[in-house]
C-alpha positions in Angstrom: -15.1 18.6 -11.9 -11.7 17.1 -12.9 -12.0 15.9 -16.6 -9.0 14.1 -18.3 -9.5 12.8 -21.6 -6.3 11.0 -22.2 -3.7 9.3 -21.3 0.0 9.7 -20.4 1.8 7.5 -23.5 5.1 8.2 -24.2 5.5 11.5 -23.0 2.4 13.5 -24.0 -1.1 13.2 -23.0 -3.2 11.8 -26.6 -6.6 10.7 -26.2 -8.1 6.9 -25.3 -8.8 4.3 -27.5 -12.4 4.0 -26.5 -15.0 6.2 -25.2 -16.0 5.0 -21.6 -14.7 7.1 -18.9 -14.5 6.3 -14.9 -16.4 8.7 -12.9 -14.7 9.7 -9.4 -16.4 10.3 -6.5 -15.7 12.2 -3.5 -16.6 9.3 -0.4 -17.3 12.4 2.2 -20.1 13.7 0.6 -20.9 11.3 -2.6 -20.3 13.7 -5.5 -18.6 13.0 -8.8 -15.8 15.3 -8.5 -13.9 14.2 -11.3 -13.7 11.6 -14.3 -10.8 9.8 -16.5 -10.5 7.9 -19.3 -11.8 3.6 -18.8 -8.5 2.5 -20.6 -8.8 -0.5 -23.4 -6.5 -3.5 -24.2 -5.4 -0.9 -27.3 -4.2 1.5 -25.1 -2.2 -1.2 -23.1 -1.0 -2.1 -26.0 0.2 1.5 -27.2 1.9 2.4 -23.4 3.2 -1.0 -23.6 4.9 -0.4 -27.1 6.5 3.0 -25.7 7.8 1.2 -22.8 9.4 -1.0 -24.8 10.8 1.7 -27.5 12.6 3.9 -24.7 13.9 0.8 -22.9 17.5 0.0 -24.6 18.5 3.8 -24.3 17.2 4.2 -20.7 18.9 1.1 -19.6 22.1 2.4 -21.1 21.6 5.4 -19.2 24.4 5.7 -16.5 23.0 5.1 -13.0 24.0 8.6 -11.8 22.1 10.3 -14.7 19.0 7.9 -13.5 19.0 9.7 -10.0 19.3 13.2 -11.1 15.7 12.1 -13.3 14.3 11.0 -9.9 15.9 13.8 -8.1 13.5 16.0 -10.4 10.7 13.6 -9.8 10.9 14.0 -6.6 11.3 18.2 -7.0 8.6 18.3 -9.0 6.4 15.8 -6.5 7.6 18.4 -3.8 6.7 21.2 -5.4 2.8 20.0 -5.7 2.5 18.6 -2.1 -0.1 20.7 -1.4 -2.3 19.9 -4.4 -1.7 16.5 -3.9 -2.7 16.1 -0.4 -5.8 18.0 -1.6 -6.6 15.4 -4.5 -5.9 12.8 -2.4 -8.3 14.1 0.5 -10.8 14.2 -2.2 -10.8 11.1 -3.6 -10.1 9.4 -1.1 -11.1 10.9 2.4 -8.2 10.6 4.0 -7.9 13.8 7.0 -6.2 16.2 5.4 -3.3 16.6 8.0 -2.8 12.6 7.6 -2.5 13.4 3.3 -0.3 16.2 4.0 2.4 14.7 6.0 1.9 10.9 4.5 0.2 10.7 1.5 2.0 13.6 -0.2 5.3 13.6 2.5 6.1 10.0 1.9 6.2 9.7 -1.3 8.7 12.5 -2.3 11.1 10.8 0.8 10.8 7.4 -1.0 11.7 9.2 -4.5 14.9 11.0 -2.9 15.9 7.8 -1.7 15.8 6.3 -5.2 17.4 9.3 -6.6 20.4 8.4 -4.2 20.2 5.1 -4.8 20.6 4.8 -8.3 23.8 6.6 -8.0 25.3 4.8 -5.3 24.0 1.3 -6.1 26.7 -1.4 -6.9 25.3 -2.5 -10.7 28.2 -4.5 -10.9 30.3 -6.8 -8.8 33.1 -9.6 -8.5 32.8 -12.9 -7.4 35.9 -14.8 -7.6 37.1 -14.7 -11.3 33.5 -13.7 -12.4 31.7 -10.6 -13.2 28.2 -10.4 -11.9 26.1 -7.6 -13.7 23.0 -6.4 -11.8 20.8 -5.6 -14.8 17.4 -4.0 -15.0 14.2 -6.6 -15.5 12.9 -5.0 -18.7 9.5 -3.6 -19.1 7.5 -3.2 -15.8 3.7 -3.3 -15.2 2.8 -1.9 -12.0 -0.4 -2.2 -10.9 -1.4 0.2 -8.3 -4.1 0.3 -5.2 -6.1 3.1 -3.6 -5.8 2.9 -0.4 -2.5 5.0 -0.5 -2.7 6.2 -4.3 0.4 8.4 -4.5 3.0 6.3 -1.8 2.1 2.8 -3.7 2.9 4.8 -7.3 6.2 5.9 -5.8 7.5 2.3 -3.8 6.8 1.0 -7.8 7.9 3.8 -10.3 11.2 5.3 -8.4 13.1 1.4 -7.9 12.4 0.6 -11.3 13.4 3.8 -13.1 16.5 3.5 -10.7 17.4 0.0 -12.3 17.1 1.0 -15.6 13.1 -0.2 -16.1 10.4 1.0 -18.0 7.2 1.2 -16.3 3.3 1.1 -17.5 1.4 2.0 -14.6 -2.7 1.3 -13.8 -3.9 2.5 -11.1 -6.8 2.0 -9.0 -10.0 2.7 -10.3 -11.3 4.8 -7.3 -8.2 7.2 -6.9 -6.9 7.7 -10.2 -6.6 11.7 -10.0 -3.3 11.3 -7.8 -1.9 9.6 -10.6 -2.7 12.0 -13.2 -1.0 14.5 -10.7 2.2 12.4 -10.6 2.2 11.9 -14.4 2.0 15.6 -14.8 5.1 15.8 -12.2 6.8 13.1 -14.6 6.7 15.5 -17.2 7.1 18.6 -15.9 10.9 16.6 -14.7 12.1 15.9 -18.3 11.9 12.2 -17.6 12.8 10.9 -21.8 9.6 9.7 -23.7 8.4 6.8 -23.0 10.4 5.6 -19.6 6.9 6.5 -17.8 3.5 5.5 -19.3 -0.5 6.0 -17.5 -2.8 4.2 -18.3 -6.3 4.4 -16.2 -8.7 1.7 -16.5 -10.9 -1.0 -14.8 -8.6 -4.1 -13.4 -10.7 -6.4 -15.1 -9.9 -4.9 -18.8 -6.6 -2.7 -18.4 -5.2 -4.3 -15.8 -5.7 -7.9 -17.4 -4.6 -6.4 -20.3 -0.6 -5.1 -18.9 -0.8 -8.6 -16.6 -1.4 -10.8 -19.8 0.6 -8.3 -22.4 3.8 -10.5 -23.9 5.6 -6.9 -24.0 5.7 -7.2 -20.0 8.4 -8.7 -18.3 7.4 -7.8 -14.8 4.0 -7.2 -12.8 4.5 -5.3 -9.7 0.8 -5.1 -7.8 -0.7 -4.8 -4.9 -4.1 -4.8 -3.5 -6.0 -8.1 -2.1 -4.7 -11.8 -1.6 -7.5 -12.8 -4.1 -6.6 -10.2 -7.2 -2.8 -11.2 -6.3 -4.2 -15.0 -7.3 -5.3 -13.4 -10.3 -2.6 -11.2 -11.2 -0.1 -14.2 -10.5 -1.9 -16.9 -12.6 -1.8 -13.8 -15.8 1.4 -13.6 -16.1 2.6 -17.1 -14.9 1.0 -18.5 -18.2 4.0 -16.1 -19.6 6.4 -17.2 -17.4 7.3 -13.6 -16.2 7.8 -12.4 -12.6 5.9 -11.1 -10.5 6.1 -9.2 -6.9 3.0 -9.0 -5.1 2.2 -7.0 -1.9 -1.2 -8.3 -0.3 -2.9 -8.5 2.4 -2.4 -8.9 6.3 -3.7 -9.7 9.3 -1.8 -8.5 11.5 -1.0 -9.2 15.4 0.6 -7.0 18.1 1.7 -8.9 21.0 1.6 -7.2 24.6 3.5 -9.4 26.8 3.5 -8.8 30.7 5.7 -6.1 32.0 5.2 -4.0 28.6 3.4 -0.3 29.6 -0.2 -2.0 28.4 -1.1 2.2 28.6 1.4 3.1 25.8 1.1 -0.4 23.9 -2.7 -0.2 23.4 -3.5 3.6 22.4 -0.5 3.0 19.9 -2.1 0.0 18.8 -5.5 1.4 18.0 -4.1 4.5 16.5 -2.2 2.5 14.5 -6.1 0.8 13.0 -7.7 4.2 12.7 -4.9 5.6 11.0 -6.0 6.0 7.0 -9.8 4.6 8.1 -8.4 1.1 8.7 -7.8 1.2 5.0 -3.6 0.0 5.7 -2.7 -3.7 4.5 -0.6 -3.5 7.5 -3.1 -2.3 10.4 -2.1 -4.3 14.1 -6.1 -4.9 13.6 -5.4 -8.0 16.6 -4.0 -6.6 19.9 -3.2 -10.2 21.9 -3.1 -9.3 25.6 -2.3 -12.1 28.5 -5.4 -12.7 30.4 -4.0 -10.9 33.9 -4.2 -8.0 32.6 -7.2 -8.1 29.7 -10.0 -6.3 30.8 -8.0 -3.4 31.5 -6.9 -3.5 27.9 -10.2 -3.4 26.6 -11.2 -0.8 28.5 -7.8 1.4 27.1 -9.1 0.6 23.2 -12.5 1.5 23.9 -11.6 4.6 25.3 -8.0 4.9 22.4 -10.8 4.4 19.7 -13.5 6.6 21.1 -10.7 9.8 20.3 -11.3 8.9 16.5 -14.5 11.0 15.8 -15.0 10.6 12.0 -15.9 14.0 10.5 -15.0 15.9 7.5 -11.6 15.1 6.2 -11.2 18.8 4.7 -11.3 19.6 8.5 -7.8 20.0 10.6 -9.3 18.2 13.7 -10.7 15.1 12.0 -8.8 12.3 12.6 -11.2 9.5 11.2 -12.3 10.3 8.0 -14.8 8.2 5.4 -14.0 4.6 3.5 -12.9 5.3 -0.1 -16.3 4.0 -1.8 -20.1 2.9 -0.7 -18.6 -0.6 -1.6 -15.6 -0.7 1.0 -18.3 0.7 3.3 -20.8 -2.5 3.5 -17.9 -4.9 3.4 -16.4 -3.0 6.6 -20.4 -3.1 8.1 -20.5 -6.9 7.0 -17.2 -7.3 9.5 -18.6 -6.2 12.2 -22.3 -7.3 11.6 -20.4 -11.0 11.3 -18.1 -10.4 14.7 -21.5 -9.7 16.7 -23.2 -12.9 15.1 -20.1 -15.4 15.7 -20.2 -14.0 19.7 -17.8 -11.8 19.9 -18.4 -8.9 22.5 -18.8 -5.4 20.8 -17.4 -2.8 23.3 -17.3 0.2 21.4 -19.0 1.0 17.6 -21.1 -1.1 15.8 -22.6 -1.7 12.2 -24.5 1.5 11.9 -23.6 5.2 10.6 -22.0 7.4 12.7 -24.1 9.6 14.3 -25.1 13.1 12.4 -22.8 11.6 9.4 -25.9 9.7 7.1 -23.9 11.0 3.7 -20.5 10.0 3.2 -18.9 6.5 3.4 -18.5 6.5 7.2 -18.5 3.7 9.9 -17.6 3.9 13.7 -14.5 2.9 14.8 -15.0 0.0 16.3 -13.6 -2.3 19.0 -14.3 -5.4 19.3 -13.5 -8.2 22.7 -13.5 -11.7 23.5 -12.4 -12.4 19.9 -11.6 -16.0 19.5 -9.0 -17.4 16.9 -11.6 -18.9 14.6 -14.1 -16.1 14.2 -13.7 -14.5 11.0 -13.2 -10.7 12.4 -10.0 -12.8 13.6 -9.0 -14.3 10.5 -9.6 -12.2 7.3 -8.9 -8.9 6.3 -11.6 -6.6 7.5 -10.0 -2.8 5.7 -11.4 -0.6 8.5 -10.9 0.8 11.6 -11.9 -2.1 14.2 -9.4 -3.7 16.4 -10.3 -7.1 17.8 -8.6 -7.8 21.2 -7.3 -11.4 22.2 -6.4 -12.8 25.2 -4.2 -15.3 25.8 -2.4 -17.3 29.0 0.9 -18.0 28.3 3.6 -16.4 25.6 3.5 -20.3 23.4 -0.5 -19.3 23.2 0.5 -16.0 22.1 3.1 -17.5 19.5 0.3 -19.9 17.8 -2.5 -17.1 17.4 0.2 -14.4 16.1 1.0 -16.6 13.4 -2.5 -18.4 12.9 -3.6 -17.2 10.0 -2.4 -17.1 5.9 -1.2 -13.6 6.2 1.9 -12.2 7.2 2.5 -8.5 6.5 3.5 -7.3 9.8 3.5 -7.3 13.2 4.3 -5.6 17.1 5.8 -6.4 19.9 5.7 -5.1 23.5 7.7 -6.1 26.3 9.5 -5.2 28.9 13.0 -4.3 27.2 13.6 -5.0 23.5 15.8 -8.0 23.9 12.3 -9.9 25.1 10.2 -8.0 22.6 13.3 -9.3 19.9 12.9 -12.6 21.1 9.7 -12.8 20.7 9.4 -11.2 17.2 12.6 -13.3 15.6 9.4 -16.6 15.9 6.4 -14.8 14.3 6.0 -15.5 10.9 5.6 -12.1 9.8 7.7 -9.7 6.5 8.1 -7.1 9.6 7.7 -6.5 13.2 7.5 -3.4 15.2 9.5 -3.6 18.5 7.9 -1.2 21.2 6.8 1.0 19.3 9.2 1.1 16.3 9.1 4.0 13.8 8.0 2.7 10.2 11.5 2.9 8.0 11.2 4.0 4.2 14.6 2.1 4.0 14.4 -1.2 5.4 12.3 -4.0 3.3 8.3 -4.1 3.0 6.4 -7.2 2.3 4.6 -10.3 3.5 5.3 -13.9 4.4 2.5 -16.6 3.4 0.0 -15.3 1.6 1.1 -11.9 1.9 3.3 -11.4 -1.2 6.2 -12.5 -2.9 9.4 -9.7 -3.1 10.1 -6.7 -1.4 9.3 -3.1 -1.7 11.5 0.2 -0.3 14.8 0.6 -0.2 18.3 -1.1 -2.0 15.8 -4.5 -1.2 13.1 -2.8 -3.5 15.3 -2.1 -6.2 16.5 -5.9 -6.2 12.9 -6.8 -7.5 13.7 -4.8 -10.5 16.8 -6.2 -11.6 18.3 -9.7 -13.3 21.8 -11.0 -12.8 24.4 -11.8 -15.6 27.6 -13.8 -14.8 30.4 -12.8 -17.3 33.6 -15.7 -16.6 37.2 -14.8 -17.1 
C-alpha cells in the first residue's frame, strides 16, 4: 500500500482539509494498492492562494534561471524513471517496457525541451516603433487525465513554469500516484515555494473547484469532449481562458500504391498501443475497395500479436483498461458495432481467455464499418480498429473528416508529395505521413471538437503567455 495523507501546497506536503481519501487500484489484478487524499474546495483554495503568492517573483525570474529550475525537473524526473514506470504500470496497466520508454522517457524529453526553451525563447520583440512583451498568463489550473498520467503532467507544468506561470495541478482520480511522484521530483529540484501546487481530488469537487476559483486565470485540461463542455462553461462564466485537449476519432487513409503490408500492422499497432487508451489512436483504417479484404485480413492477423497478459511481464504487449468502468464502456463498443451490422473479424465483447480478473478486453477488429455506426463515430478508448472501405480518394476525403473530432490523422501513399496532398484537406490538428515519427516539438491538438490551443513545443508555451504592446 501507498498512503499519502497530504497534499503538495506551497512547497511542503501538510495534510487535507477533509477526511475522504481516493483508494487506487491496480486494474491487472483488482487490488487497492494505494490511497490519496479526496481534495476539498478548501484545499483548492489554499494551493490556489500559494500560486498566487509566488507568482510576481517567479514571473520576474529571468527566463534563463526558469530553465535551469526545469533542467532540475527534468534531472530529478530522470533520476526516478524506473520508479515511475513502475507506479505507472501499477495504476495504470500499461506493459512495462511501453511505461519505461514512454510513460517515464517522454516526459523527461518534454521537460529538457522546456528547460531550453525558456532560455532561448524571444519574451520580447519589435514591431515597427512598438515593443511587444510576451508575458506569462498568471495562475494556471491544469487539469490532468489518466490515460498518460506523468506525459500529460509534463506537456502542462514545464510550458507554464517556462513562461513565468504558476500552476495548481489535479490529476486524474484513477492515477494519481504518478503525480505524487512528480511532486516529490518538484521538490527534491528546489523549484521556490509555491510555483508548483498538488492537489488530488474528484473532478466533480476539486476539479470544479480550480475551474470555477476567481484566483485562476487559465484552465489547461484534457480528458473527454463532454468534461471539456464542462470545464469550458466553468471558467467562461469568469471570462478566463481555457486550452482544451479532447477527444479524437481518428482516420488513417491508405491510398492505392501505398505498401497496404506496412500501412496496416502500423496502423493497428498504433490502437493497441497504451490499451487503446490514446486520444489520438488511427482507431479507422479507410482502405479503397480493390484492395479491402486483404486489409482486413492484415489487422486481424496485426491485432492477433497483441496477447493481453500481465503488464509487469517484458513480453506483454497488451495490457488491462485503467478501471472496471473503462472496461464495460470498451465491451459496450463492441457489443454496439455487432448490433448495428458491422462484421467482427477478430475479438469480441467477452474476457480474454484465462484472464477473468483484471480489466482486460480482446483486441478487437472490426470490418464493413459504415460511416454512421457509432463504433465509426464516437470515441471508443480501446484497442479495436474499425476498417472502412471506400471507392474513390473524394469518398475517402468525406469519411476522414466526417465526424466532430479532429485530433489526428495518417496518410499512406505512394511517395509523400501524394500522401501531403492528401493530408493538407483533412480537417485534422496533425497528420502522420507514411508513417511519420510522433515529434515532442511540433504542435499537439485538435480541430472541431477536439480542443482549443496547442500543447508541446515553442506552440505550447504560446498558450501560457499574454501580449503587451509598449508604443514609442
Amino acid at each position: 500500500m501507498i498512503a499519502h495523507d497530504g497534499m503538495y501546497i506551497d512547497g511542503s506536503w501538510r495534510p487535507a482539509a477533509g477526511r475522504d481519501t481516493i483508494e487506487v487500484v491496480n486494474p491487472a489484478d483488482e487490488q487497492v494498492i494505494g490511497a490519496v487524499p479526496a481534495g476539498t474546495a478548501e484545499d483548492v483554495d489554499a494551493a490556489v492562494r500559494a500560486a498566487r503568492a509566488a507568482l510576481p517573483a517567479w514571473a520576474a525570474t529571468a527566463p534563463a534561471r526558469r530553465g535551469e529550475h526545469l533542467a532540475a525537473l527534468r534531472d530529478a524526473l530522470e533520476a526516478r524513471r524506473e520508479e515511475i514506470a513502475a507506479t505507472v504500470t501499477a495504476e495504470l496497466g500499461a506493459p512495462a517496457g511501453f511505461a519505461q520508454r514512454v510513460h517515464a522517457g517522454v516526459p523527461v524529453a518534454v521537460a529538457g525541451s522546456y528547460a531550453e526553451l525558456a532560455a532561448t525563447h524571444a519574451f520580447e520583440e519589435r514591431i515597427a516603433h512598438s515593443t511587444v512583451l510576451h508575458e506569462p498568463v498568471g495562475v494556471v489550473g491544469a487539469i490532468t487525465p489518466w490515460n498518460y498520467p506523468l506525459h500529460q503532467i509534463v506537456a502542462k507544468v514545464a510550458p507554464a513554469l517556462a513562461a513565468g506561470c504558476t500552476v495548481v495541478l489535479k490529476p486524474a482520480e484513477d492515477t494519481p500516484l504518478t503525480a505524487q511522484l512528480f511532486a516529490e521530483c518538484v521538490a527534491a529540484a528546489g523549484l521556490p515555494a509555491g510555483v508548483f501546487n498538488l492537489v488530488t481530488g474528484l473532478g466533480p469537487v476539486a476539479g470544479r473547484a480550480l475551474a470555477e476559483h476567481p484566483g485562476v486565470d487559465l484552465v489547461s485540461f484534457t480528458g473527454s469532449t463532454a468534461v471539456g463542455r464542462t470545464v469550458a462553461a466553468a471558467a467562461g462564466a469568469a471570462v478566463k481562458r481555457v486550452a482544451l485537449e479532447l477527444g479524437g476519432k481518428s482516420a488513417c487513409v491508405v491510398l492505392p500504391g501505398a505498401d497496404l503490408t506496412k500501412a496496416v500492422t502500423v496502423t493497428v499497432a498504433d490502437v493497441m498501443r497504451n490499451t487503446g487508451q490514446s486520444c489520438n489512436a488511427l482507431s479507422r483504417l479507410l482502405v479503397h475497395a480493390d484492395r479491402y479484404e486483404e486489409a482486413v485480413g492484415l489487422a486481424a492477423e496485426a491485432a492477433r500479436a497483441f496477447v493481453p497478459g500481465d503488464p509487469t511481464d517484458p513480453a506483454t504487449r497488451l495490457g488491462p483498461l485503467v478501471s472496471a468502468a473503462q472496461r464495460e464502456r470498451v465491451r459496450g463498443y463492441v457489443a454496439r458495432g455487432v448490433e448495428e451490422g458491422a462484421r467482427l473479424v477478430e475479438g469480441g465483447p467477452g474476457a480474454p481467455a484465462g484472464l477473468e480478473k483484471g480489466y482486460y478486453v480482446r483486441p478487437t477488429v472490426f470490418a464493413d464499418v459504415t460511416p454512421r455506426m457509432t463504433i465509426a463515430q464516437e470515441e471508443i478508448f480501446g484497442p479495436v480498429v474499425c476498417v472502412m472501405k471506400y471507392e474513390d480518394e473524394e469518398e475517402a476525403l468525406r469519411i476522414a473528416n466526417g465526424t466532430v473530432y479532429g485530433l489526428a490523422g495518417a496518410v499512406w501513399a505512394r511517395d509523400d508529395e501524394t500522401a501531403t496532398a492528401f493530408a493538407r484537406r483533412m480537417d485534422t490538428g496533425q497528420v502522420d505521413i507514411n508513417g511519420g515519427r510522433f515529434n515532442l516539438l511540433a504542435p499537439f491538438g485538435g480541430h472541431k471538437q477536439s480542443g482549443i490551443g496547442r500543447e508541446l513545443g515553442v506552440h505550447g508555451l504560446a498558450e501560457y503567455l499574454q501580449t503587451k504592446s509598449l508604443q514609442f
